[in-house]
N, C-alpha and C positions, 0 to 999 in steps of 0.2 A: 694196801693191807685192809683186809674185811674187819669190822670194828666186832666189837668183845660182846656178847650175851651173858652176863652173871646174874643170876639166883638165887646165892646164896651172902658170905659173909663180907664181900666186894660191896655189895649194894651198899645204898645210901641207908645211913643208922643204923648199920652190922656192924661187928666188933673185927674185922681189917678196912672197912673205908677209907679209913688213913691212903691207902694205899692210891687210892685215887681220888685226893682233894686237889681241887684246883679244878677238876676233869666233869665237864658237861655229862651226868647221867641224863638216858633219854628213857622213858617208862618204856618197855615193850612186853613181849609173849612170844612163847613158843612153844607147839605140843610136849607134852612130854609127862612123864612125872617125876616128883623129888623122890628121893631115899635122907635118909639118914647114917652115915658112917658110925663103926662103931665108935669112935673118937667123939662123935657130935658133930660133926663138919658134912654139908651136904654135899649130895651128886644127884644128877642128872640122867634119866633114862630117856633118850628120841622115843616117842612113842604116841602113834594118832588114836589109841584109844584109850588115852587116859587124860586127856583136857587140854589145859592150857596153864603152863607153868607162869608165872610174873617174874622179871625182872629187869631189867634195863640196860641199853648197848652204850658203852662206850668206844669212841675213836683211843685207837693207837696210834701212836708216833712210827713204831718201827719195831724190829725184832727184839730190842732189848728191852720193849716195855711189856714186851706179853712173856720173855724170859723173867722177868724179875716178877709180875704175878705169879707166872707157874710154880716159882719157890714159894710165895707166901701162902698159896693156898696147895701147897704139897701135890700137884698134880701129878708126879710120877710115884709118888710113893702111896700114891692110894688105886693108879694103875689106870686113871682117867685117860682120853684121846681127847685131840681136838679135832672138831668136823667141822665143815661149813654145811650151815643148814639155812632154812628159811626161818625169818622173826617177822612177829607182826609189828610196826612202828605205826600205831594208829588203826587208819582204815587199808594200808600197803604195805606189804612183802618187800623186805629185804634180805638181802643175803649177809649173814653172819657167821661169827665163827662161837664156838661152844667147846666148853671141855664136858666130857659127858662118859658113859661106861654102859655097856650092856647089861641086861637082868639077870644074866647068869652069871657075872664079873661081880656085880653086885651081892645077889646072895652067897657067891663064893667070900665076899668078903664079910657076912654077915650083918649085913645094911639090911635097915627095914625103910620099908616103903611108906613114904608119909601119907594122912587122910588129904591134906591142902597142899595145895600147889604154890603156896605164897611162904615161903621162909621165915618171914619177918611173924606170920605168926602163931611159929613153933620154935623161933630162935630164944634163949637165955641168956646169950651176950650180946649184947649191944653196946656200940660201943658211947664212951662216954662226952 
C-alpha cells in the first residue's frame, strides 16, 4: 500500500492528529495548491504551476486504516479522490497516494484558493 501525503488537519499539531499518534510522520512536498473548503477544512489541487505544497507521508497498515481517515477528514462528502502521485521525500521522488479534487470541483464547491502552500499557516485549529 503507497503511504498517505496529508496537508492539511492530519499533519502533526492540526486539530485531527489524534488520528495518527503513535504514526512516524515524514516532512515531504508535493506540487499542487491548497484551497480552503467552505467549512474551513483544506483540499488539494495536483497542479505543476502553482509550487510546492508541504506536508508529510505517512505509512499505512492496510485498507482499513486509510478507510477510517477517509471518515475523519470527510473525503466523500466534500467529493475529494484519491490519486497516486509523485511526493518529494527529501532530495527523491516517491510514489504516494493523495486525496485531492479538481479546480473546477473546487470552485463548484466554493473553496477559495489559499496564498501558502503550508496549512499550518492559515490553520485556527490546532490541536491541543
Amino acid at each position: 500500500m503507497l503511504p498517505l501525503f496529508v496537508y492539511g488537519t492530519l499533519r502533526a499539531n492540526q486539530s485531527q492528529d489524534w488520528a495518527l499518534a503513535g504514526r512516524l510522520l515524514t516532512p515531504a512536498r508535493m506540487q499542487g495548491r491548497l484551497w480552503r473548503l467552505p467549512g474551513g477544512e483544506p483540499a488539494l489541487e495536483i497542479s505543476r504551476k502553482h509550487g510546492w505544497v508541504v506536508g508529510e507521508l505517512v505509512d499505512l497498515q492496510d485498507q482499513a486504516d486509510l478507510a477510517f481517515l477517509e471518515q475523519i477528514v470527510a473525503v466523500q462528502q466534500h467529493g475529494l479522490v484519491s490519486q497516486a502521485v509523485r511526493v518529494q521525500l527529501g532530495m527523491r521522488a516517491v510514489r504516494a497516494q493523495v486525496w485531492c479534487a479538481n479546480e473546477r470541483h473546487l470552485r463548484q464547491l466554493q473553496a477559495r484558493p489559499l496564498k501558502t502552500a503550508d496549512w499550518s499557516k492559515v490553520s485556527t485549529r490546532r490541536a491541543f
